[in-house]
Every structure is written in C-alpha cells, then in structure tokens.
Residue, then its C-alpha position, 0 to 999 in steps of 0.5 A: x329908489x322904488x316908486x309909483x310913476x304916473x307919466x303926465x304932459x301938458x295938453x292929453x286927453x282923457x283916457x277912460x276905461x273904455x279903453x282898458x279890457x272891454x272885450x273881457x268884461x263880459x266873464x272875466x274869470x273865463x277869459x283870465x284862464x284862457x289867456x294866462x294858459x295860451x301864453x304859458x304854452x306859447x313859451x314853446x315856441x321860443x327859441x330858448x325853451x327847453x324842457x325836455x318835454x315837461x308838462x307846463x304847469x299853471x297855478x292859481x292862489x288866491x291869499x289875502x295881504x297886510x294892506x301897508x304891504x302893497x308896494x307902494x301903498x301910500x303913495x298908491x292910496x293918494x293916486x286913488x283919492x286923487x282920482x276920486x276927487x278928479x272923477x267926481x267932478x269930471x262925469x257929471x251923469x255917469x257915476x261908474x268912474x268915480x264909483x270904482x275909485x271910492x270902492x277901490x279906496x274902500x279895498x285900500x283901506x282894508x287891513x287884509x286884501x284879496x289877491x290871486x297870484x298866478x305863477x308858471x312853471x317848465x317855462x322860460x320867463x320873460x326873457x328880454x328884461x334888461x331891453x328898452x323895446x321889443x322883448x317878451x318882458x316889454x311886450x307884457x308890461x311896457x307895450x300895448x297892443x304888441x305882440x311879436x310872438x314867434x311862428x307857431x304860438x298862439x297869441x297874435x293881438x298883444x291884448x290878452x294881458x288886460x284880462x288879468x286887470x279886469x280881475x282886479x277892483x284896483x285895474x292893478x297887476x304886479x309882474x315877477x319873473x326869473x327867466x332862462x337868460x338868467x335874468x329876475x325882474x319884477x314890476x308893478x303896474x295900474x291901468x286907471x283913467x286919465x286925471x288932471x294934477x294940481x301943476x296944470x298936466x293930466x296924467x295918462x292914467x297908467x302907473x308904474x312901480x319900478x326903479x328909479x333910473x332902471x330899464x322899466x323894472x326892478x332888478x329883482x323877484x318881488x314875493x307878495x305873497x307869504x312862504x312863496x318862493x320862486x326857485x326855477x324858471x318862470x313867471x308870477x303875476x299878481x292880481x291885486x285887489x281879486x274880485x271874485x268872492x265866491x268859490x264858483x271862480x274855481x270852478x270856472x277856471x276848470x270849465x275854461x281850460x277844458x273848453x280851451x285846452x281840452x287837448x293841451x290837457x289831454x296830451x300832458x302838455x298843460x297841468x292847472x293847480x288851483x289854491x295849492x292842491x285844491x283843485x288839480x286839472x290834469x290828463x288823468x283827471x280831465x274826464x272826472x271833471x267833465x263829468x261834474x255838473x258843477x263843472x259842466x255849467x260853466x263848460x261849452x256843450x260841445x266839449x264832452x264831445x270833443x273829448x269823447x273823439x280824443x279818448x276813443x281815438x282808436x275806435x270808431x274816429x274818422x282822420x283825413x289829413x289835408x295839405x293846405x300850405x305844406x304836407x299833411x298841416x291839417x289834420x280833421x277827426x271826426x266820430x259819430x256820437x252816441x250820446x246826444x240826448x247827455x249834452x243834447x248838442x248841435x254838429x260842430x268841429x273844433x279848430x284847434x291850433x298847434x298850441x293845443x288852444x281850440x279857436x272856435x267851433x265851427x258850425x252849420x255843417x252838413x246833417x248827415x246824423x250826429x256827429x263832433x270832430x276836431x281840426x287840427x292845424x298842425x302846420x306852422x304856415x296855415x297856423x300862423x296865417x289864420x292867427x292873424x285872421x283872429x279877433x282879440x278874444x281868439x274865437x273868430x276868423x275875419x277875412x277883414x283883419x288881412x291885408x288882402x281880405x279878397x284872399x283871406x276869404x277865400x282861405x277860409x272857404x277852403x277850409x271850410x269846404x274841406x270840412x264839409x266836403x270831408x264830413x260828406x264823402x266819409x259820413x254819408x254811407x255810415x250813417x244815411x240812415x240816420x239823418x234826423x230832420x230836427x233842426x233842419x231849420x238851423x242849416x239854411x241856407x242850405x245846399x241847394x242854393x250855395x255853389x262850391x265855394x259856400x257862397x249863393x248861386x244866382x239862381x232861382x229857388x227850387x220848390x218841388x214839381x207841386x209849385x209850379x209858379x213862384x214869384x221871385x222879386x227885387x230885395x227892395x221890398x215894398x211897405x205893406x201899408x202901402x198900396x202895391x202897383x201891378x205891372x205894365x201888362x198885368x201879369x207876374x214877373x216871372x215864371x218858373x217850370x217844374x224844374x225851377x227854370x226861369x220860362x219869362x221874367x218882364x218887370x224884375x220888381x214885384x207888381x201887385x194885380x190889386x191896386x188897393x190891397x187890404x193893408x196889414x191889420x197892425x205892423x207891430x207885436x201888441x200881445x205875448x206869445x209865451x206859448x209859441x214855443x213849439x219846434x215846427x219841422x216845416x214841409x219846406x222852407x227855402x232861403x235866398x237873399x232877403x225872402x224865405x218861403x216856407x210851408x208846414x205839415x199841419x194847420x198852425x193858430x200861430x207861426x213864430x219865425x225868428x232869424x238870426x245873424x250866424x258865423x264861425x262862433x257867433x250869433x246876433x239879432x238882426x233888427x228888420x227894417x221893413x216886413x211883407x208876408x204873402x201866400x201862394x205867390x199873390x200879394x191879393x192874399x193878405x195874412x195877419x203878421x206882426x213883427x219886432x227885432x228879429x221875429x216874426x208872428x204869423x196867424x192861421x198858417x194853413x198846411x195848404x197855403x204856401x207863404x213868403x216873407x220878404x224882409x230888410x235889416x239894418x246894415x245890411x250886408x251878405x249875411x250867412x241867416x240862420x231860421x228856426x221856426x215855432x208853433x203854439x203849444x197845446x193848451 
C-alpha cells in the first residue's frame, strides 16, 4: 500500500525551515537550473554511461494537475492542517511558519495546481533504486548532505537537490526514474517543519510517499503529468505546487544555464527545452539568446565575453596549457576584448571545470587593458581537488573546507598566480598601449605591496621621489577624539628615504607632537551626499594592512571613499570600528570626515595635501580590500 510517512519519536526537537535550502532562497529559479543541469551532465562520469556521446538534454514543463491527483492527497492535506494548527501556537512572534502552512492548504485546495516537471534524457537515471544506502537513487532521496559522486563530476556537498523544494509553495518533490540497471522507481517526498502528534511524539517534519514494506520507494514510474510518457533512460522530478507566476521564470532558466553551461552548451554536451518546444537552448541558438535583452537582464555580464573567446577561438585566443597535478590538466584561453562599452564589464577569468559548469569568475586581475579568458580544469585530480574546496552554491574556493587549509591555500595561490603571471607575460606586449587607469582603484592592493604568492610583502609603502617622509604606524588606531601622545623625544617614528627605505623608526606606535589636537568636528554621517558620485582616478593611492594613503589630480569640496571585502566571486561590506584620517604625515592637520559602514566622506581634499586614513573593522582577519574612490558631481 502507498502512503505518507512522517517518521516520529519521543524526545526530538523542532526541526525549522532554516534548515531546508536556505543557500537557495535568494533566486530560487537561478539555482533550480543550475543545480538540475550539473547533475544531468554528472551522470558522465558514471561507469554505466554510455551514449555514444549524445547531447544530454534537459526539459522543463510547467502543467497544472486535478488537486485529488496528488498521491496522497488526503492524507497529504491532513499533514498540512496539522502543521498549521501546530505552528500557530508554537511561534508566537514569528508568523512566517504558520503563514506557509495556511497558504499551502490554500494551494491544497485549489481544483487545479501548478506544477513544473523536470525530466532528463541520454542519462543513466538513478541507478541503485533496489540499495538501502549508499546509491545515486538514495543520495538524491534518502540521504541528506551526501554526495559520493565519482572522480570527475561536478557535485561534491549532497545540498543541490533542495533547490527543487524551494521552488515548490508545498517544500514538495515527487521523484521517478527508469535507470540503466534496468530499474524504475518513484517517490515522494516533503521537507516541512517538525510537529508535535496528538500520541505525545514530534514528527521530524520530512515525509515520504513510498510503499509500505518496500526499500524507500515505490517499484514503479509515477506519471503526474497527462499524455507524458517515460519510454528511455532517465529521470523526472516534480515540483509540486511551482511558485513562479510570471513568465520571467523561462527566461531566467535560459540566463542561468548560459551563465553556467555556457561551454556545455557550446560543445553540444547540453540542450535545455522549455514547456515542450517554447524555448529551446542549444549550441546553434546560444548566441540568439545572449543577445536578447530580456535575457541578458538575467545574465552575469561577464558572460558575452566568455562566449565571444569560444566563438573566435581561432582568431585572435591566447591558449597556454599548464601542468598542475598531471600533464596539460589546465588549460587557460584568454582574448583581448573589442567591445567593452556593449557589456561594460571588468577583466575576469572564468574557471570552469570538466563537467563544462563554470565555478566562479575569477577577478582582480592584472590591468593590462581589456580582456576575458576561460580556465579550463581538465584534469581529473586538480578537478577533484579544488570541487572540495567549493561552497555549497559551487561559486567559491575555500582553503578552510580542506583538512590541511595551510595546503589548500597554497593551492589555490598557484592557481591564481598562473593566471596572473600568464596574463602578464603573453598581454603585456600586445596591448601595453592600452592600459587604461579607470578603475585602478579596483586593484588594490596592488602589485607593489604583494610578494610572488599574492600575499603582502613586510615592507614599507613606497610613494614616489616627491614624499620624502611617511609615517607608518601600528594597526591599532587611535579614536580621534581622543588626544594623542607624542613620543618620548618628540620626533616621528619612522622615517623613509626617497626609495622607501626605512633611515630610523624609534616608537613603533603613532605619536602625535600636539598634545591637545582639535578632535574631529562629528564622527558620524549627519547629511546625504546623493551627488558624490563621480569616478575619481586619484594621483595616488597605496594600500597596506589597515591605512590607505592617497591624493588627487584636482581640488575636491567632497571625497567619497568606500571599501569593500573582495574574494573569488564575492563582495561584502565591512563595518569600521574606528576611523582617523591625516595630512601630509601629521595628525596637528585636523580634515573634516565623517564615516558609516564601509565609507567614508572627506571635506576640501586639496590636490596639494597628501592624506591618510587608518581604519578598524569588525572581525578583523587578513582581507584581500577592494577601494573605489568618488567626487562630488558638478551642479
């Protein structure tokens, strides 16, 4: 007989939905596309593919279903009352829970529901359907936070499978596949909240539609949706319940794949289908749909450029192949652009491994003019080795995931230094003439203060022959209204030469000569500044450990600097603790600031004056700074 089951025990916590997808809530759409298509290519690398190299083709259609259809469904809508009724006591300021349980009786109880069926084809299937533990079939329903894939695939955290439940307004997935071991097997599955029964247990919250007595499943296809047959290889997951009311949802599933199968898609590996012929995504078409605006606001801007190396790779594409663990397993490309103000992008490389599914756009790279490449990680053992490194939404490397952080560090320092030493040695002559200085202030800290490993050099910051003398001082920083003490003798800390060589350094802590210095006139922003918006190149700007010194070409009323936190993929705010900004190396020179968050606003910056801001913020740690700099708008 087939049921619901919602296993339950005496003494378990409440499991809430914190715990279910939260690293997919963000754009469900995006990442139901990109995790649904990495795991129809990862069936490749399985030992029993074989398709004499067809395209693997994905499809998504949305159709609606006769509520009583649902399996289950009376027994189904009971779970969902209870839950309300459990919920609504249970939170007594937070109405999110029990919201989603009244809304999901709402959909209940409709006569027809909207569903999305998502089916895969020149697959496998899930193999395993007849094992109790470790098979592809009970990795995707069963087990949580397992993965097992083979060498060379692409999913490596066992997470991806909750995108499909965030799309969903019941947390509700039904599973059927036919797979190469000759097996069919279907499931259903909910991913609720935990909920106390009436016989004194609470429920963990997931249920499960499958046969009583059987292995976790039902021996057979399930067919929800009408006139669909499933006649080969593959599997079919159906959402339940699908969110998504507009027909933007199309449109973005077309802008994630190409984000992140734009070279599956090129190489004919991958084909996407969208409501049975509406939309089809394929190696011939793909450069119809980067072009589409509609599209393209959905798209990563870095894209176009990335396909624009793939279709020109005969013309005008630098290749330099690599040995990282084994011979030739990385494989950079990299073109000049001719086009930047179309997608007005920054350089990036994306890194994109085996299974044609780029990770992340690799960024902060030397500016050596306009220009895009691709990392191909061809080998099975880098390929392996920097999956593991990855975060669960697969667009970030993490020393800190590895057992020996210390050596995935270092990894990944070679890797990146391979870029950037290859970008440097095969661009530098080609385009030298080239080299634009805007944005420069996206590439600090830059190369004059990093050692070969990317890492800062413990040295002084070096100016130029104008500035002969520059205080450098300890990263505790002083608060502003607070007077500060000079040193025992009265004299600076430290003293440089023309060359930025250190002549005598004597307190290592900043000393002020004044010992009742004019505090700052406020400490915190007290007006807008909606017009200091204008992109500054200053005449210099140096970063190291927690000071920036800088100076501009022209007189500025108001000066905007904002930093920001940058990595491999990603960008945060910092929060400053504490804030002192100086002139021309002595704190007697007062300027009017005021700061919040992660920027800060100087007043009557003089061409003249060169200034330093020393800062704190929260948690601090070594982070890689990114610095843009802005100007007041003319009126």
């Amino acid at each position: 007989m087939k049921n619901w089951k919602f296993p339950s025990a005496k003494g378990l916590s409440i499991n809430g939905f914190n715990n279910i997808g939260e690293e997919f809530k963000d754009d469900p759409i995006l990442a139901l596309a990109k995790e649904i298509c990495q795991n129809s290519l990862d069936t490749k690398f399985i030992k029993e593919y074989s398709n004499d190299n067809k395209t693997i083709k994905v499809t998504f259609d949305e159709f609606w279903i006769d509520n009583k259809r649902i399996p289950g469904y009376d027994d189904f809508l009971k779970v969902f009352e209870d839950e309300y009724e459990f919920n609504k006591s249970f939170y007594k300021n937070d109405k999110e829970v029990p919201d989603f349980y009244k809304h999901g009786i709402e959909v209940l109880k409709q006569e027809k529901i909207r569903c999305l069926r998502i089916g895969d084809y020149n697959t496998t299937g899930l193999i395993g359907s007849n094992q109790m533990q470790s098979s592809p079939w009970c990795n995707l329903t069963k087990n949580a936070g397992v993965s097992d894939k083979p060498e060379g695939s692409g999913g490596s955290k066992g997470m991806g499978k909750f995108a499909s439940f965030i799309c969903s307004s019941l947390y509700t997935v039904f599973y059927s596949t036919y797979a190469k071991d000759e097996l069919k097997a279907s499931c259903g599955i909910a991913r609720l909240s935990g909920f106390n029964l009436k016989d004194g247990t609470t429920a963990l919250g997931e249920g499960y539609y499958e046969e009583d007595g059987d292995l976790f499943r039902i021996p057979e296809l399930l067919n929800l949706e009408f006139n669909y047959p499933r006649n080969e290889f593959g599997t079919d997951i159906y959402i339940i319940g699908f969110k998504e009311d507009t027909n933007d949802w199309k449109k973005k599933i077309i802008a994630s794949v190409i984000d992140n199968f734009f070279l599956a898609v090129y190489k004919n590996e991958l084909e996407i289908n969208i409501c049975h012929g509406e939309y089809i995504l394929n190696s011939s078409n793909i450069e119809q749909y980067i072009n589409d605006k509609k599209v393209m606001g959905y798209m990563l801007q870095e894209t176009p450029y990335y396909y624009n190396i793939l279709k020109n790779a005969k013309n005008d594409i630098i290749t330099v192949n690599y040995s990282f663990f084994s011979e030739n397993d990385l494989t950079l490309k990299l073109r000049i652009d001719d086009d930047k103000e179309q997608y007005n992008s920054v350089n990036t490389v994306a890194a994109v491994r085996s299974t044609g599914m780029k990770i992340l756009d690799i960024k902060y790279l030397p500016r050596l003019g306009c220009y895009h490449g691709i990392l191909e990680i061809n080998g099975s053992k880098v390929n392996d080795y920097f999956r593991k490194l990855e975060n669960a939404n697969h667009n970030r490397w993490s020393a800190n995931r590895s057992n020996n952080p210390e050596e995935a560090q270092n990894m990944i320092n070679k890797l990146n230094n391979f870029i950037k030493e290859t970008i440097k040695n095969k661009l530098t002559s080609t385009i030298k003439d080239e080299i634009d200085a805007e944005g420069i202030s996206e590439l600090l800290p830059d190369d004059e203060l990093l050692d070969g490993n990317g890492s800062e050099k413990n040295e002084s910051i070096i100016i130029d022959d104008i500035i002969s003398k520059i205080e450098i001082r300890d990263n505790n920083i002083n608060n502003k209204n607070q007077p500060n003490e000079k040193s025992e003798n009265g004299e600076d800390d430290v003293e440089l030469d023309e060359n930025g060589n250190i002549i005598k350094e004597k307190n290592p802590f900043n000393k002020s000569t004044n010992p009742n210095p004019q505090p700052n006139s406020y400490s915190r922003p007290m007006e807008k500044y909606s017009q200091v918006k204008r992109k500054i190149i200053p005449n210099k700007l140096r970063m190291k450990n927690n000071q920036i010194l800088f100076s501009t070409i022209t007189d500025e009323e108001i000066v905007k600097i904002e930093i920001n936190i940058s990595g491999e993929g990603y960008k945060e705010k910092p929060i400053f603790n504490k804030i002192n900004v100086s002139k021309n190396n002595n704190l007697n020179l007062n300027c009017i600031y005021e700061y919040t968050n992660n920027t800060i606003y100087i007043k009557e910056v003089s061409s003249k004056d060169l200034y330093l801001i020393e800062y704190e913020i929260e948690n601090f740690e070594n982070w890689t700074m990114e610095v843009n700099v802005y100007g007041k708008e003319s009126e």
